[in-house]
N, C-alpha and C positions, 0 to 999 in steps of 0.2 A: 598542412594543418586543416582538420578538418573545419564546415564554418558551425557554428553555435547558433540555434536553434532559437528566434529570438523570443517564442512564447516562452522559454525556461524561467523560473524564476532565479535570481541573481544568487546564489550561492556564496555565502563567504565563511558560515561558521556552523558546524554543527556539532548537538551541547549531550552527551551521554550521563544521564543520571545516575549517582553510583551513591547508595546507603548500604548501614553494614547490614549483612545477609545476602546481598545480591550475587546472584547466580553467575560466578566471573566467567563461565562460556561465554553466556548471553550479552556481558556487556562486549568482552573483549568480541566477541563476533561482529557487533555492530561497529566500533571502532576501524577493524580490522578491514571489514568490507570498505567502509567509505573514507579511510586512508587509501586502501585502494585506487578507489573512483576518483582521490582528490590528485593522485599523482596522474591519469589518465586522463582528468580535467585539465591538468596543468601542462601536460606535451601538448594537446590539443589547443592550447590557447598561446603555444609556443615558447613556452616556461622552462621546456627540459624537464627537469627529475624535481624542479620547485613543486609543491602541493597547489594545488587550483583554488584551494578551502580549506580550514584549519577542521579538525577533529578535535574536540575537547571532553574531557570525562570533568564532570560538573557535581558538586556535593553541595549540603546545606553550610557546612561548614568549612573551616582550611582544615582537619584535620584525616590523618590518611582515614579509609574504610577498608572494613574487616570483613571478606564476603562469606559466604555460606562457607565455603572449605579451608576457612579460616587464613588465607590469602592475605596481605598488606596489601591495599592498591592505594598508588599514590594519585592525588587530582590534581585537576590545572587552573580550575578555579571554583568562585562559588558562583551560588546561580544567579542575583544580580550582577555581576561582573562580566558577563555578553549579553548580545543581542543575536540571538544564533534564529537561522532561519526554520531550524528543523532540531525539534526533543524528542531523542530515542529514551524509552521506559524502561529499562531490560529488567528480566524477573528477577525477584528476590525469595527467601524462604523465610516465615518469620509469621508471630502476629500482626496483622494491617492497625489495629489497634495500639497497640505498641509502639509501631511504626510511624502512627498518625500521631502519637504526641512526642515520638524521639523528633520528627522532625518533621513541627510547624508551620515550616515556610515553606512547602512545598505546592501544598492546594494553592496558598495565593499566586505563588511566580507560575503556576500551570494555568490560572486561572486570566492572569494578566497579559503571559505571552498570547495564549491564546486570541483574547479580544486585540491584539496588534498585528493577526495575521500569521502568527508562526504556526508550521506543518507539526502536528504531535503522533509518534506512533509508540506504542507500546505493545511488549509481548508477556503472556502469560498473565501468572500475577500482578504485572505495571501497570493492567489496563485499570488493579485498581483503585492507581492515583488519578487516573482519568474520571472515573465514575464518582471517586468521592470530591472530585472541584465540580461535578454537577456538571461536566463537559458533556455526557455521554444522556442525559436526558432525556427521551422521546425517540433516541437514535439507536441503530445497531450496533450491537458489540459482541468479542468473543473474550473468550480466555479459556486456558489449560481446563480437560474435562473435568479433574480432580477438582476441578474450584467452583463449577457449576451451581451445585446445591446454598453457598456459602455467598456464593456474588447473586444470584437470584435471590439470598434473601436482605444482604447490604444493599442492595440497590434494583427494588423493583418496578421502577420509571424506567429503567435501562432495556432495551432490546434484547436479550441474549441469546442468540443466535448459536444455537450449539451443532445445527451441521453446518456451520462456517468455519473454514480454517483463518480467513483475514474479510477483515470489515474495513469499511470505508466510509464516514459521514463526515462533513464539513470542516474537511482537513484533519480531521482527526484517522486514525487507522490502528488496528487492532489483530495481533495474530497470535495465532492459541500455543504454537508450541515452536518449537528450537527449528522445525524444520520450515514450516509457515513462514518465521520469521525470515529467514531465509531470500524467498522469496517474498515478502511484503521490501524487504531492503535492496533486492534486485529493482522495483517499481517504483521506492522512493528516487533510485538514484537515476532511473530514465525519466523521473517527473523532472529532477532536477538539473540532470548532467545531461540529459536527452541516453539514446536507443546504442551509441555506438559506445559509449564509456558502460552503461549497464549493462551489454550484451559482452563485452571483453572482459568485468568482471566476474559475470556468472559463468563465460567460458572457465575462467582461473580456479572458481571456488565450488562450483553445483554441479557439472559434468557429470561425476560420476553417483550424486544422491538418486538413493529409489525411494521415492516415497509412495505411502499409500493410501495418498488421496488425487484427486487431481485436482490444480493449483487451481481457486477460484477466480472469478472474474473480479477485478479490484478497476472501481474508480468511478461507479456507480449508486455508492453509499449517497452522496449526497445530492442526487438526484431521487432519491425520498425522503426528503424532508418538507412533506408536503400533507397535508390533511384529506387529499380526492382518494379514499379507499378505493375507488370502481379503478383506477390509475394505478395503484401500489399491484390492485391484483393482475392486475395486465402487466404490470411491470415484473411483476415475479412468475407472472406464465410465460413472459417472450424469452426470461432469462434459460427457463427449464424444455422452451422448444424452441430456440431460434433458429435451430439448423432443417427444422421442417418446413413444406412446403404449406402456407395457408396467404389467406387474402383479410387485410386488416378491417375489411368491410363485416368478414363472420365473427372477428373477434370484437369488433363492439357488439354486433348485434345478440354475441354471446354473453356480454357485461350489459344490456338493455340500452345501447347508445346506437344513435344514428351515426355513419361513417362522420358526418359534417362535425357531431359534439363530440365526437372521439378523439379529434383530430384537434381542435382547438384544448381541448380539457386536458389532454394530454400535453401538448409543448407547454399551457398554461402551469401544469402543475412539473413538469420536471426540464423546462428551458429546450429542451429538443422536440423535433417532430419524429413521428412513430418511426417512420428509414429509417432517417439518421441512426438514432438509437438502436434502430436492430442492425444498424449495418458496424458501429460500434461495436455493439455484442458478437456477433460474428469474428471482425477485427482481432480483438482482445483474443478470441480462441486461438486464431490463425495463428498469432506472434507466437502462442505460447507452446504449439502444435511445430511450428518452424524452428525453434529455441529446444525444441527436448526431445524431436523424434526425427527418424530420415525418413519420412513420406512423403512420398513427391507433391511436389507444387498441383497437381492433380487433383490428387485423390483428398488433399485437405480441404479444397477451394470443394470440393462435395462434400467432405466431413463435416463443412459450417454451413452451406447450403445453399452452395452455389455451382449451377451443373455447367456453366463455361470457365474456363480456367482463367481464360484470357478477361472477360469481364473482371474476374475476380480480383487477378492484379494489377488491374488498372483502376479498383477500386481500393488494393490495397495501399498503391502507390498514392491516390489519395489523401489517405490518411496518415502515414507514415512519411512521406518523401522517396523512400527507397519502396524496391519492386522486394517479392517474397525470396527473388533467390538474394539479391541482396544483404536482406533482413539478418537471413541464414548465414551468407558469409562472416555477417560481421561478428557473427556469435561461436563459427565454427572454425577463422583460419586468418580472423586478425592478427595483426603482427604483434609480437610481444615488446 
């Protein structure tokens, strides 16, 4: 049994939003995925074939929903009736309008689990029951390009971030389309089940997806939610060159800072110091570089920007626990 990860947070119920219209791929994919994760949670904590955490599909009502393709899906409860740690959003088709007065009690149960700590992600059109409980304020978001013109003009406080495939601010998370989503639910279930139940599910289910973006770096959202613009912009230059060689001393002196105020202004405004942070950003690449390609342990450790290998996994091993070949096994030859 492997051991459990004890930064994870406690896992016991997660709550899948279903109204009629909704896109029944999308929901049944998030189901699907984190039944998955939850029976992998459950051998790993010596359960056997017991689930580690319930999956719940969640309505305003007790009555079944009727999705876009005109589907019956039955629910397992309504939305006061758990305390789920984590609300998947999955898209729906429909006026938001319509939507917003068929069912009421939506913004407030988003708006109250939220303020108790619970994780919310939404995909596509879900992000927006996020945007309309005022979650998404001041922060970055995405959704389906189709919806761009329409959610910039419902909600122009909101971020919208349109070369993003998944967004991340203060527990909230956001992903544009069916295949994003994807991968935003590979990330929720390594936040929550940790790296070896998330890499044995994505071995099961993304293997063979090509997609045509490459996966953003998620988990950084809310390390801007902060007001030091000189900061945001340094934070969005290291994101788009962290795999280059430069010295943090020219990048303040290029945003008008002395190394010494750079250096304070920066952990001041996003809780880390400038390594860390770019060594994270680096990090995130590797995993996902180890997860989706056979490039040697080598040539990646110089793809993020680091010309010793052996440094590179001893800084990998850092932050993950496990080494880069590691990483790799567990995603490419775990046991089933």
């Amino acid at each position: 049994m492997s051991p459990i990860h004890p930064s994870l947070i406690p896992l016991r119920q997660v709550a899948i939003l279903a109204t009629d219209g909704v896109i029944a791929s999308t929901l049944m994919q998030a189901k699907d995925f984190f039944h998955m994760a939850s029976l992998r949670d459950g051998r790993r904590r010596g359960q056997g074939l017991t689930p580690g955490f319930r999956t719940s599909i969640v309505a305003p009502d007790t009555l079944p929903i009727t999705s876009f393709s005109q589907d019956r899906i039955a629910t397992d409860a309504t939305l006061s009736a758990l305390r789920p740690q984590l609300i998947m959003l999955p898209a729906f088709w429909g006026d938001f309008d319509q939507m917003l007065e068929r069912y009421p009690d939506v913004i407030p149960w988003l708006q109250a689990e939220h303020a108790r700590g619970t994780l919310i992600s939404a995909e596509a059109t879900g992000v927006f029951w996020i945007a309309a409980a005022g979650l998404l304020n001041g922060r970055e978001a995405t959704t389906y390009w189709r919806f761009f013109e329409e959610f910039s003009e419902r909600f122009p406080d909101v971020i919208l971030c349109k070369d993003k495939h998944i967004t991340d601010a203060d527990n909230i998370y956001c992903a544009a389309g069916i295949t994003s989503g994807c991968d935003l639910a590979i990330h929720l279930i390594e936040r929550l089940c940790g790296s070896e139940v998330a890499q044995a599910v994505a071995r099961d289910t993304l293997y063979e997806v090509q997609r045509n973006y490459t996966p953003g770096i998620i988990g950084f959202g809310g390390q801007k939610l902060h007001q030091d613009v000189a900061i945001l912009q340094i934070q969005q230059w290291l994101e788009e060159h962290f795999a280059e060689k430069f010295r943090f001393e020219d990048v303040a002196s290029q945003h008008g800072m002395s190394i010494r105020n750079f250096m304070r202004r920066f952990q001041a405004a996003t809780g880390d110091k400038p390594l860390h942070y770019l060594q994270r950003l680096r990090i995130e690449t590797a995993k996902n570089l180890l997860s989706t390609t056979r490039r040697s342990i080598k040539t990646i450790s110089y793809d993020v920007g680091y010309d010793d290998a052996s440094f590179f996994a001893r800084l990998f091993r850092q932050h993950t626990d496990l080494s880069p070949n590691q990483y790799r096994r567990q995603f490419q030859h775990s046991s089933q």
